[in-house]
N, CA and C of each residue as an Amber inpcrd file, in Angstrom:
protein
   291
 -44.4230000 -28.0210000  60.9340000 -43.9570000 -28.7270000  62.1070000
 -42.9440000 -27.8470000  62.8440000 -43.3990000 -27.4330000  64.1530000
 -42.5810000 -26.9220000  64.9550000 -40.5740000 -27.5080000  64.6390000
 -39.8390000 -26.4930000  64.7910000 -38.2900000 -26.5500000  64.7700000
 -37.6940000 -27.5110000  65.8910000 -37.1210000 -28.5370000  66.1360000
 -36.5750000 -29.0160000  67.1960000 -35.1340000 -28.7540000  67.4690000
 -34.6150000 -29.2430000  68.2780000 -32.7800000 -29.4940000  68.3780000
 -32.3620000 -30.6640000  67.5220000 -33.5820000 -31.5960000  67.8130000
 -32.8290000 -33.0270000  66.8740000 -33.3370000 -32.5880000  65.6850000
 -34.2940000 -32.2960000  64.8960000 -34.4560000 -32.1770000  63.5610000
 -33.3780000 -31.4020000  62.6600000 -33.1440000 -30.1620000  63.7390000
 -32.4200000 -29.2190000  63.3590000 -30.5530000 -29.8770000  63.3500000
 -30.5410000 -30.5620000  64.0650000 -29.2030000 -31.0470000  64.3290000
 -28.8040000 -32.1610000  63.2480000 -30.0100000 -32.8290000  63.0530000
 -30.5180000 -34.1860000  61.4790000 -30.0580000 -33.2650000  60.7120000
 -30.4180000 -32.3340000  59.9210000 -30.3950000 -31.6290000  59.1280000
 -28.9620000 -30.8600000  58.5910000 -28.6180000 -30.6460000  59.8000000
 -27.3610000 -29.7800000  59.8040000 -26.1420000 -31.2840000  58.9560000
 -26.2330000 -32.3610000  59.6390000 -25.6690000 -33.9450000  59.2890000
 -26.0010000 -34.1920000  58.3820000 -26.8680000 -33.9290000  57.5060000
 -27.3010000 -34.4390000  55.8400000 -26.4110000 -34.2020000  55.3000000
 -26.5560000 -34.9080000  54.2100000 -25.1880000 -34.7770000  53.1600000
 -23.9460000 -34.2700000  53.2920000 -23.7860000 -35.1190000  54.0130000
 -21.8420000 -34.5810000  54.5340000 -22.0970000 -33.2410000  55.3060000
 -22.8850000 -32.4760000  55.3720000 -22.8120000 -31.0540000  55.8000000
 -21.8310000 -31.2400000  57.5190000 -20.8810000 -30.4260000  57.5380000
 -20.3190000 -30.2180000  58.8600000 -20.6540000 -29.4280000  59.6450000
 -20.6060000 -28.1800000  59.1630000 -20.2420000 -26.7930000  59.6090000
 -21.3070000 -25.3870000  59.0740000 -21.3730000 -24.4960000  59.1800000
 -21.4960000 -23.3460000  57.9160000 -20.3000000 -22.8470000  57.9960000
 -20.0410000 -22.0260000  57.2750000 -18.5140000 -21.3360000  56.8620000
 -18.3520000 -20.4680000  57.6670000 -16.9820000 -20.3440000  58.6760000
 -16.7420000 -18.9480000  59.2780000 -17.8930000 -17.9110000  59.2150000
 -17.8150000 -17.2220000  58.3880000 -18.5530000 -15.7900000  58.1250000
 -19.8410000 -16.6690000  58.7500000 -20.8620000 -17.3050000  58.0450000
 -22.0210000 -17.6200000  58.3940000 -21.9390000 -18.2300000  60.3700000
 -21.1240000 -19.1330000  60.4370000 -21.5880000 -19.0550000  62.1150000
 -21.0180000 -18.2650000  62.7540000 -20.4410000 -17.1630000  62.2370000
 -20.2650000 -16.4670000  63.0520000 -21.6750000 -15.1300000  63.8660000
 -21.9730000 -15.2730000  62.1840000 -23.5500000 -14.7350000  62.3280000
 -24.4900000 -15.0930000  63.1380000 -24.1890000 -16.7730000  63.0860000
 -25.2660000 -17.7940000  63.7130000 -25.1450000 -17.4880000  65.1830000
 -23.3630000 -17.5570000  65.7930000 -22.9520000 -17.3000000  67.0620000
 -24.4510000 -15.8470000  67.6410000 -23.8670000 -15.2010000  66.6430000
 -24.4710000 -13.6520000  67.2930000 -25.7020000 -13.5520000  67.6350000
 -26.6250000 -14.5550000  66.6810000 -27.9720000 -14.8250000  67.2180000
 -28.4780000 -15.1500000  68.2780000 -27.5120000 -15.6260000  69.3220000
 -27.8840000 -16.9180000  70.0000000 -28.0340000 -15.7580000  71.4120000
 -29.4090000 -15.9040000  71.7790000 -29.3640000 -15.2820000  72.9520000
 -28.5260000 -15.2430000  74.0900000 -28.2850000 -14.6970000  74.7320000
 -27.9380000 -14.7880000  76.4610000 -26.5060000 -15.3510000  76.1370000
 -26.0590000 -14.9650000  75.4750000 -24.3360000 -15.4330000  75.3790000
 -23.7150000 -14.3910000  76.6260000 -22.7530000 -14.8720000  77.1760000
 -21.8760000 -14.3270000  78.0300000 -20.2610000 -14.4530000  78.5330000
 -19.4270000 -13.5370000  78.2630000 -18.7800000 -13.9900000  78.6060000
 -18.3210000 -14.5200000  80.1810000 -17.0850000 -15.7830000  80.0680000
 -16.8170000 -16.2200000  81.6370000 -15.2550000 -16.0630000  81.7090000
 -15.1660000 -16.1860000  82.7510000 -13.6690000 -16.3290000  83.2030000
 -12.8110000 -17.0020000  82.6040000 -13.6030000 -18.0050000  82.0730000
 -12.5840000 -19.2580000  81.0070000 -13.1010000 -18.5350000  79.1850000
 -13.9520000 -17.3290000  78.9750000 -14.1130000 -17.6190000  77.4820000
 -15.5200000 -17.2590000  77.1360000 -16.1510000 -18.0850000  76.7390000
 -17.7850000 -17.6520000  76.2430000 -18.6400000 -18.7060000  77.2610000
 -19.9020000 -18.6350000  77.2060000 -21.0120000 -19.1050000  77.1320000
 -22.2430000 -18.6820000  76.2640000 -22.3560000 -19.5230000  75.3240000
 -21.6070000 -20.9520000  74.5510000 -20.3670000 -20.8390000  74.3140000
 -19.7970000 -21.5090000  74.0500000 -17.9220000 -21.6270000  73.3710000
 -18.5310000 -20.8640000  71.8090000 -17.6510000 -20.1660000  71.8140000
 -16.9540000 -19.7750000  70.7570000 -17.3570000 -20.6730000  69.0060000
 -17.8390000 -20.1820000  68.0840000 -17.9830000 -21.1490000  67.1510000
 -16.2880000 -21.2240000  66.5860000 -15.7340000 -22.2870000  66.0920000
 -14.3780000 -22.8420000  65.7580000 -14.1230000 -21.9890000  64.9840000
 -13.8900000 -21.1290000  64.2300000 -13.4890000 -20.3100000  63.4280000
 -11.9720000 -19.8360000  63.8530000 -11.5320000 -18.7600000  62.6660000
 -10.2530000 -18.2190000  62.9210000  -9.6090000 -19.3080000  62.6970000
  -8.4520000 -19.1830000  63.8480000  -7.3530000 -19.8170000  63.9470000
  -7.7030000 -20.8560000  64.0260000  -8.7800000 -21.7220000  65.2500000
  -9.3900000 -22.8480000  65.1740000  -9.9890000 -23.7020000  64.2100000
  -9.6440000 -23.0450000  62.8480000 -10.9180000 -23.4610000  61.6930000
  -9.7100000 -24.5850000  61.1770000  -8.7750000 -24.1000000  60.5050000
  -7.7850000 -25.1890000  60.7990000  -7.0810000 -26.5580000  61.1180000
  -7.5880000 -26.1750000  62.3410000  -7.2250000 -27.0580000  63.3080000
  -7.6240000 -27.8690000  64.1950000  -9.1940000 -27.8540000  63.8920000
 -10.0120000 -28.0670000  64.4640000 -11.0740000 -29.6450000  63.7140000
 -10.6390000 -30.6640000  64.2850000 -11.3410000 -31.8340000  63.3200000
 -12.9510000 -31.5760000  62.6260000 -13.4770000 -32.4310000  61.8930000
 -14.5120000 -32.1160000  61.3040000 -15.8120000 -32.0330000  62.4090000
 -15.7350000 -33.7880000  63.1330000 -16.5590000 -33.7110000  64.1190000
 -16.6980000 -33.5240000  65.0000000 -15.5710000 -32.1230000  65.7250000
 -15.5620000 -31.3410000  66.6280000 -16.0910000 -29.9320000  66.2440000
 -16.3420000 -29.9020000  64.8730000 -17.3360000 -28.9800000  64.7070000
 -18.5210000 -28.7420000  64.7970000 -18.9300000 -30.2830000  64.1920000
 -20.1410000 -30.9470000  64.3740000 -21.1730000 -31.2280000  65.8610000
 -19.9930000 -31.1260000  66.7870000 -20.4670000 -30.9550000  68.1060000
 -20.6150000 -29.6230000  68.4260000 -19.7720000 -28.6350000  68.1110000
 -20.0340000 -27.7620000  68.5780000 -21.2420000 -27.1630000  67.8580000
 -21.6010000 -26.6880000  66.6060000 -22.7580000 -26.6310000  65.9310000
 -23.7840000 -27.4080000  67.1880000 -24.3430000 -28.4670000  67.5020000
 -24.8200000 -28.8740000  68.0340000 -25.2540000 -28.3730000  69.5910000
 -24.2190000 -27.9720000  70.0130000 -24.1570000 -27.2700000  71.3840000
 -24.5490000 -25.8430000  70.7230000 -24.0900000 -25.1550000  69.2930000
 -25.0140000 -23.4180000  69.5410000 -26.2750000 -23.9950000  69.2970000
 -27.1190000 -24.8150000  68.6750000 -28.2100000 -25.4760000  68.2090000
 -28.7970000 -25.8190000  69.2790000 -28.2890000 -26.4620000  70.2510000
 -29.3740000 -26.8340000  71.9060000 -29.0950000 -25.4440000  72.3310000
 -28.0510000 -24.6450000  72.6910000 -28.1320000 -23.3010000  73.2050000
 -29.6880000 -22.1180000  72.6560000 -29.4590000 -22.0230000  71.6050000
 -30.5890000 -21.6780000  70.7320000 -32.0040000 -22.4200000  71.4540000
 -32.1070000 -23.1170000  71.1740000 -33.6070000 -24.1820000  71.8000000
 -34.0200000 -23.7880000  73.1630000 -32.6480000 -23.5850000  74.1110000
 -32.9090000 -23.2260000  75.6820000 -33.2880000 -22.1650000  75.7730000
 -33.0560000 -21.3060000  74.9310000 -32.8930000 -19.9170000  75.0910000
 -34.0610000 -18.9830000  73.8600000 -35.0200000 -19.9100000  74.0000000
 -36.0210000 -19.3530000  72.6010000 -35.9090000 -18.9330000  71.4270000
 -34.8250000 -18.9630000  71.0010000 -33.9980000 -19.2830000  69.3920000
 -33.7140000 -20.2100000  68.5210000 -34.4720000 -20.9210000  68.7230000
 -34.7000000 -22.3850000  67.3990000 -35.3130000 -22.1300000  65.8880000
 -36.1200000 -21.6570000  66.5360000 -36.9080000 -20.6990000  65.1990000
 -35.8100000 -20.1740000  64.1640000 -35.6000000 -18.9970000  64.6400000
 -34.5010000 -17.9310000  64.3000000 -33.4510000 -19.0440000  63.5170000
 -32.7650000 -19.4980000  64.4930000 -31.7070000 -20.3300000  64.0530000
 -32.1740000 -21.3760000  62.7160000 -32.7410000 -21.7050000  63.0830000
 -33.4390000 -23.1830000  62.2200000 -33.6280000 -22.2710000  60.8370000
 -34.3910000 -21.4180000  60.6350000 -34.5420000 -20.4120000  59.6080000
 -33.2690000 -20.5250000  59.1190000 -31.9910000 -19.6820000  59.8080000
 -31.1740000 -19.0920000  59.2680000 -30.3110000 -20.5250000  58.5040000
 -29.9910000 -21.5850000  59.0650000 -29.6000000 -22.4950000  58.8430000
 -29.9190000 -23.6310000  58.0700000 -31.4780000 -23.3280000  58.0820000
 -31.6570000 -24.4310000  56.3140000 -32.4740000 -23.4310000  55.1300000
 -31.6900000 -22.7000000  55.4240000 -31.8880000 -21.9250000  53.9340000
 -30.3880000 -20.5930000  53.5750000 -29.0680000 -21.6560000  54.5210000
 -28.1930000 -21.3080000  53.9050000 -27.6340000 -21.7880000  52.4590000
 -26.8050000 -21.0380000  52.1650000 -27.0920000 -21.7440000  50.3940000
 -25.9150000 -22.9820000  50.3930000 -25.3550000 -23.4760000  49.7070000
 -24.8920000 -25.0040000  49.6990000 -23.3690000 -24.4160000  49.7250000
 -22.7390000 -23.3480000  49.1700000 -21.2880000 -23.0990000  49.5750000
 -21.3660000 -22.3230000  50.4640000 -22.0160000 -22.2850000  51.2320000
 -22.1830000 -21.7680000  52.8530000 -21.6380000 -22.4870000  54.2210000
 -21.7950000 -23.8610000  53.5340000 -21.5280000 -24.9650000  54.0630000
 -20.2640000 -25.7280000  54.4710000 -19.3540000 -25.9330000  55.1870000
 -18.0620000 -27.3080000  55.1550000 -18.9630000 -28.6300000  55.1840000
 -18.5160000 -29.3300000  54.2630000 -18.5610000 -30.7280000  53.7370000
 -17.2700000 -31.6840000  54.2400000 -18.1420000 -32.6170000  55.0000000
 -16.8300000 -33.9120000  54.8200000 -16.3230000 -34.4870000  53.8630000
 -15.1140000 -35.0120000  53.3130000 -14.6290000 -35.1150000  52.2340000
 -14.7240000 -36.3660000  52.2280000
């Protein structure tokens, strides 16, 4: 079955899953075609990492994941992504507590 945004986005939400870990979206970030920077920052934003990892609530991660995940889809990278992302390994992952 072809990769979607919602399957892929279901998936990412299973079992508490939040996030992947720094290191991994940062990887994920790099995949994502046609990124650019703007006057205000990125297009897409930035995955939360760094300093933001912190400080940054659970399900504001969860959105953002979501936004590189439709970015990916627009941009002919669902595949790619979807791959890389359900066959990260389980401490790859932030979990809600």
């Amino acid at each position: 079955m072809p990769e979607t945004p919602h399957s892929l986005i279901a998936f990412c939400r299973e079992q508490g899953r939040v996030c992947p870990m720094p290191k991994s979206w940062n990887t994920l970030f790099e995949m994502l075609p046609n990124r650019k920077r703007t006057a205000l920052g990125w297009e897409p934003a930035l995955p939360l990492i760094l300093e933001a990892w912190d400080h940054t609530p659970a399900p504001l991660k969860t959105l953002r994941l979501a936004e590189h995940i439709e970015w990916a889809a627009a941009h002919g990278a669902i595949e790619q992504v979807g791959n890389f992302l359900r066959t990260l390994p389980q401490a790859e992952w932030l979990y809600a507590v």
